[in-house]
N, CA, C and O of each residue as an XYZ file, in Angstrom:
344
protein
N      -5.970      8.728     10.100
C      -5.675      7.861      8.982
C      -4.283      8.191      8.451
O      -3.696      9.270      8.384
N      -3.877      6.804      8.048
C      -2.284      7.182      7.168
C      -2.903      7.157      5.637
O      -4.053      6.949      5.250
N      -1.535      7.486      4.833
C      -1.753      6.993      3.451
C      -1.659      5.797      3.374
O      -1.683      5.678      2.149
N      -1.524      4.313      3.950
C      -1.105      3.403      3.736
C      -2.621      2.823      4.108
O      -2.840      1.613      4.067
N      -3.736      3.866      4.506
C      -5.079      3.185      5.102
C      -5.853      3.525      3.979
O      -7.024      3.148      3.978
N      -5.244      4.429      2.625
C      -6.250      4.796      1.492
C      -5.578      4.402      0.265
O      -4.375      4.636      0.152
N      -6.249      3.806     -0.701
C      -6.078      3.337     -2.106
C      -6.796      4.089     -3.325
O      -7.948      4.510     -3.435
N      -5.465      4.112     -4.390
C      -6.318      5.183     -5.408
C      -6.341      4.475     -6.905
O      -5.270      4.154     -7.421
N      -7.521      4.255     -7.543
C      -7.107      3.152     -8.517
C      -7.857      4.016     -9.867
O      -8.464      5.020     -9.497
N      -7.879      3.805    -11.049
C      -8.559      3.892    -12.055
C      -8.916      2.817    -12.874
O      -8.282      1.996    -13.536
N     -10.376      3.087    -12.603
C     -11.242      2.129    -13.643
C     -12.184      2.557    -14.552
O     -13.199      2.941    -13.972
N     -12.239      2.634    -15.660
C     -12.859      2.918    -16.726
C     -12.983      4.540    -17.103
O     -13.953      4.957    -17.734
N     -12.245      5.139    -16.795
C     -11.999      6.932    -16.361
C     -12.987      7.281    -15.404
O     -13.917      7.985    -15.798
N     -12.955      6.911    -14.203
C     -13.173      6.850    -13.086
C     -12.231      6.805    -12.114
O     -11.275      6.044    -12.265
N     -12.346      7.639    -10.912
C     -11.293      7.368    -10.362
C     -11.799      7.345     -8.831
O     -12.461      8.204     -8.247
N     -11.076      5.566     -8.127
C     -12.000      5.456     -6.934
C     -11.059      5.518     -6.163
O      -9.984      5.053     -6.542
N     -11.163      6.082     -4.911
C     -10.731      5.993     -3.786
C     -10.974      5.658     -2.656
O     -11.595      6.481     -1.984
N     -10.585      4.317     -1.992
C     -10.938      3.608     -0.936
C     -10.174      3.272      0.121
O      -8.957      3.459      0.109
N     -10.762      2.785      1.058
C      -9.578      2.634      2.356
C     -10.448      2.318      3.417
O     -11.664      2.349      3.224
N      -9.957      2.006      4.556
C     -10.042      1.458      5.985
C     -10.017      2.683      6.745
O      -9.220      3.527      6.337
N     -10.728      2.979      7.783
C     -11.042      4.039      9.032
C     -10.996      3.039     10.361
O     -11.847      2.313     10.874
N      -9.471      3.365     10.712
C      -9.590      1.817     12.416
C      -9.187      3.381     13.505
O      -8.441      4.345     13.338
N      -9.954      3.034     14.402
C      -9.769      4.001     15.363
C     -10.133      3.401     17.184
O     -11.209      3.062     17.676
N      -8.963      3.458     17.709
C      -9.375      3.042     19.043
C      -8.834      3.743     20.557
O      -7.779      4.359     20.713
N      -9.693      3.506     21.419
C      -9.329      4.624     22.262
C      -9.307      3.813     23.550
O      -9.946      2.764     23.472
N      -8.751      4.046     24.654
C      -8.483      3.026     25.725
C      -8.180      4.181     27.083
O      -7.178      4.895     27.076
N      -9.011      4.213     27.994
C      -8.808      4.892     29.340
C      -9.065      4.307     30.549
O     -10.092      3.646     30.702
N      -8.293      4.455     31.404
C      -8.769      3.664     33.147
C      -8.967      4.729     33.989
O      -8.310      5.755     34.164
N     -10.357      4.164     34.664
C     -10.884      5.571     35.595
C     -11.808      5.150     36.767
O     -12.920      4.676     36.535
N     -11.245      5.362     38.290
C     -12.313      4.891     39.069
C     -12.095      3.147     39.329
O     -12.840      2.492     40.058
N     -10.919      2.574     38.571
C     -11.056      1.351     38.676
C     -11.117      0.504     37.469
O     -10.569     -0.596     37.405
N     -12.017      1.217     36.205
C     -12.660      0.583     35.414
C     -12.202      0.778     33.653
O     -12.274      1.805     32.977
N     -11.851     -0.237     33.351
C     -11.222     -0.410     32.119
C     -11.930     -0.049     30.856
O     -12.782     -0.856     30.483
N     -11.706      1.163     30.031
C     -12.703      1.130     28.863
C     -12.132      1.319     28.027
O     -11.248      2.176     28.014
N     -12.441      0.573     27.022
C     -11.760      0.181     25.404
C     -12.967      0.451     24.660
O     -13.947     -0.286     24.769
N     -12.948      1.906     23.582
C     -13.501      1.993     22.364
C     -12.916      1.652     20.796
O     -11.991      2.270     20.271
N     -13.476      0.814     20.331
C     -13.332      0.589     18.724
C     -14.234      1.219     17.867
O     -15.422      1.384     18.144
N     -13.570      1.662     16.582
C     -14.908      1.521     15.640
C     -13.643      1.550     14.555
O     -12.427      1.735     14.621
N     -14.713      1.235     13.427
C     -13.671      0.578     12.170
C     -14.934      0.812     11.104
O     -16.128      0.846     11.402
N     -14.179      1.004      9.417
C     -15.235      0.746      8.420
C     -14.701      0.925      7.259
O     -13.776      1.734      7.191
N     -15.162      0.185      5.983
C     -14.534      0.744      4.979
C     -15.420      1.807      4.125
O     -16.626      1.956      4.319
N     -14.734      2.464      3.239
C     -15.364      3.324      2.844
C     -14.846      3.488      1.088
O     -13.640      3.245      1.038
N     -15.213      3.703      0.184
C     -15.390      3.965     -1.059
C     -15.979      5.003     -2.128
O     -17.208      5.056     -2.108
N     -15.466      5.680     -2.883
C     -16.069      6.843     -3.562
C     -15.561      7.119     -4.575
O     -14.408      7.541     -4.656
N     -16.474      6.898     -5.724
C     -16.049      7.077     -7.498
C     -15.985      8.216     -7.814
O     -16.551      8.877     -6.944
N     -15.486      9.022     -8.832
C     -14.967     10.718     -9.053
C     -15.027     10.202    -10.702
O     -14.164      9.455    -11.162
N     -16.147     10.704    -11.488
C     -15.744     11.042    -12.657
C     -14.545     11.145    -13.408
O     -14.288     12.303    -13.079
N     -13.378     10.750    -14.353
C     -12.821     11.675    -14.720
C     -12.854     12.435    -16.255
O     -13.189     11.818    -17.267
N     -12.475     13.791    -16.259
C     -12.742     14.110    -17.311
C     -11.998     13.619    -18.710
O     -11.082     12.798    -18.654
N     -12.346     14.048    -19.676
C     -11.876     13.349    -21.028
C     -10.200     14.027    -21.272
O     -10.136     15.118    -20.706
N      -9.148     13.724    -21.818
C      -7.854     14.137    -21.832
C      -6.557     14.247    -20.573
O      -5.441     14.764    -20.513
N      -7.249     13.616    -19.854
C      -6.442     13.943    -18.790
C      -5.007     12.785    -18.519
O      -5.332     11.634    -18.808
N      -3.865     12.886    -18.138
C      -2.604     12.210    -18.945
C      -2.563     11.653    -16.991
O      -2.172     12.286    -16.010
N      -3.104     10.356    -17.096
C      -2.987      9.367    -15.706
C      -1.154      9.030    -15.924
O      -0.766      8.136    -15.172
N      -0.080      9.624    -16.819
C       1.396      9.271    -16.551
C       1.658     10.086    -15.507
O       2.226      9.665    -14.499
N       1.223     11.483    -15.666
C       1.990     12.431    -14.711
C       0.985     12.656    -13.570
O       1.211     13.737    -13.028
N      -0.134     11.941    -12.981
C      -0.718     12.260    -11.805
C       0.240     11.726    -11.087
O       1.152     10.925    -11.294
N      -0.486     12.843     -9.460
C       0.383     12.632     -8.427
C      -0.402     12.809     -7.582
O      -1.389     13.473     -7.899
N      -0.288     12.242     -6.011
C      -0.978     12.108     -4.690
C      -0.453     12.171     -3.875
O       0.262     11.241     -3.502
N      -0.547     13.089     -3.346
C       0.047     13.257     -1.552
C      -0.759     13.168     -0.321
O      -1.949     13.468     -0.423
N      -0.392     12.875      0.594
C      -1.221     12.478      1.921
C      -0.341     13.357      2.949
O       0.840     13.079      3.158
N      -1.042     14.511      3.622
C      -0.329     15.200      4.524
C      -1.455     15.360      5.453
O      -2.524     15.653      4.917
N      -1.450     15.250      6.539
C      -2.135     15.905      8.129
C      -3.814     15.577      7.646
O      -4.898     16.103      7.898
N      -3.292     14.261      6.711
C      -5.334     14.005      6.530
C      -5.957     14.145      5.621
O      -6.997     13.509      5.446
N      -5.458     15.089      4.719
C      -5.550     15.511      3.830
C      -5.121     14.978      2.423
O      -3.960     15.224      2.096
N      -5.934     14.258      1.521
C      -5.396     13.821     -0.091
C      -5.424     14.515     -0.706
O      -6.479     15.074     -1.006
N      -3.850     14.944     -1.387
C      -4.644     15.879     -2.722
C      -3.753     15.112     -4.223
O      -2.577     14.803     -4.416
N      -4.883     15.038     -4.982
C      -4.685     14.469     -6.134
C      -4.604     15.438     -7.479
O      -5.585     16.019     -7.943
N      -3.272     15.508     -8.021
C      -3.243     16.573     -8.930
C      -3.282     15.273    -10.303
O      -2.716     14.188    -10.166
N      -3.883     15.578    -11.288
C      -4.515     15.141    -12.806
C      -4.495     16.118    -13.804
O      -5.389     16.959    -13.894
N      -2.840     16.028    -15.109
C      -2.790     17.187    -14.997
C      -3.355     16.461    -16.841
O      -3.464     15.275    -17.152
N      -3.602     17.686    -17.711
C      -4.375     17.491    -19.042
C      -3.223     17.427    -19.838
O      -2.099     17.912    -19.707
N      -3.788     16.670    -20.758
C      -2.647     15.940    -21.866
C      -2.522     17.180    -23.059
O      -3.461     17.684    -23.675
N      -1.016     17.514    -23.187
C      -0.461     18.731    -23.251
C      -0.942     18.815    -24.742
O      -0.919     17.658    -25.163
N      -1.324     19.580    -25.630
C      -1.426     19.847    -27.116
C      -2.168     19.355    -27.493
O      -2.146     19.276    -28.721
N      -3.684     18.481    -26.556
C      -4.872     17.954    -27.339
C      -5.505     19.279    -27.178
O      -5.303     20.066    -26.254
N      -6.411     19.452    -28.334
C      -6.840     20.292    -28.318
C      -8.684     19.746    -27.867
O      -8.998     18.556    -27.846
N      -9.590     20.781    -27.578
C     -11.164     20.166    -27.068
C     -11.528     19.845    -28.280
O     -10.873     20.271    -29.231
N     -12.765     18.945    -28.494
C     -13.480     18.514    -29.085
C     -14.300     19.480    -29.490
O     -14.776     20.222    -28.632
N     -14.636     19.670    -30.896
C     -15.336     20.714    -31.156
C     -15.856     20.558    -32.399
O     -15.237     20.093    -33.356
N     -17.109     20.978    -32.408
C     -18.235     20.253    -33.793
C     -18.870     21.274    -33.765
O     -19.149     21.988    -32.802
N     -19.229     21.419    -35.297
C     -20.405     22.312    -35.315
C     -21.269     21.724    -35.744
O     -21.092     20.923    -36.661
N     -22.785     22.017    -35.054
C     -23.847     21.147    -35.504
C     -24.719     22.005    -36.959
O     -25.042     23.184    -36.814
N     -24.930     21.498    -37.879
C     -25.420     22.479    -39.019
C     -27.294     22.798    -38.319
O     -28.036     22.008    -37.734
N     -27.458     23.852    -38.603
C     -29.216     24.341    -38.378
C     -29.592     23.874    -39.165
O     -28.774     23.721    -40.071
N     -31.350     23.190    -39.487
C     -32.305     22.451    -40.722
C     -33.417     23.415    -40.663
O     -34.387     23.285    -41.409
């Protein structure tokens, strides 16, 4: 696969990544001509967590490999409550 066979989108702080798998293989042997295909798409949603700053993500595609860095939005601090005891 290239990067140009995978798509990275965000929807609703979710983050999906989809793409095309085309693969074909072709050998002559004995005379006889053989051509394998197979093909498919494929899709997969990833949570994302709360604070995270979608300006400065980044994605690289090397030897097959995606890696998606999502980096946290600088000086929010966590959410934090105290619940009172009754």
């Amino acid at each position: 696969m290239t990067h140009d066979d995978v798509e990275l989108e965000v929807m609703d702080d979710m983050l999906i990544v989809s793409g095309e798998k085309r693969f074909e293989s072709s050998s002559e042997e004995q005379g006889c001509y053989r051509v394998e295909r197979s093909f498919g798409h494929f899709q997969r949603a990833v949570p994302l967590p709360a604070g995270v700053d979608l300006d400065r993500a980044e994605a690289r595609f090397e030897n097959g490999v995606l890696t998606l860095r999502v980096p946290k939005v600088a000086g929010e601090p966590t959410a934090k409550r105290r619940i009172e005891i009754k």
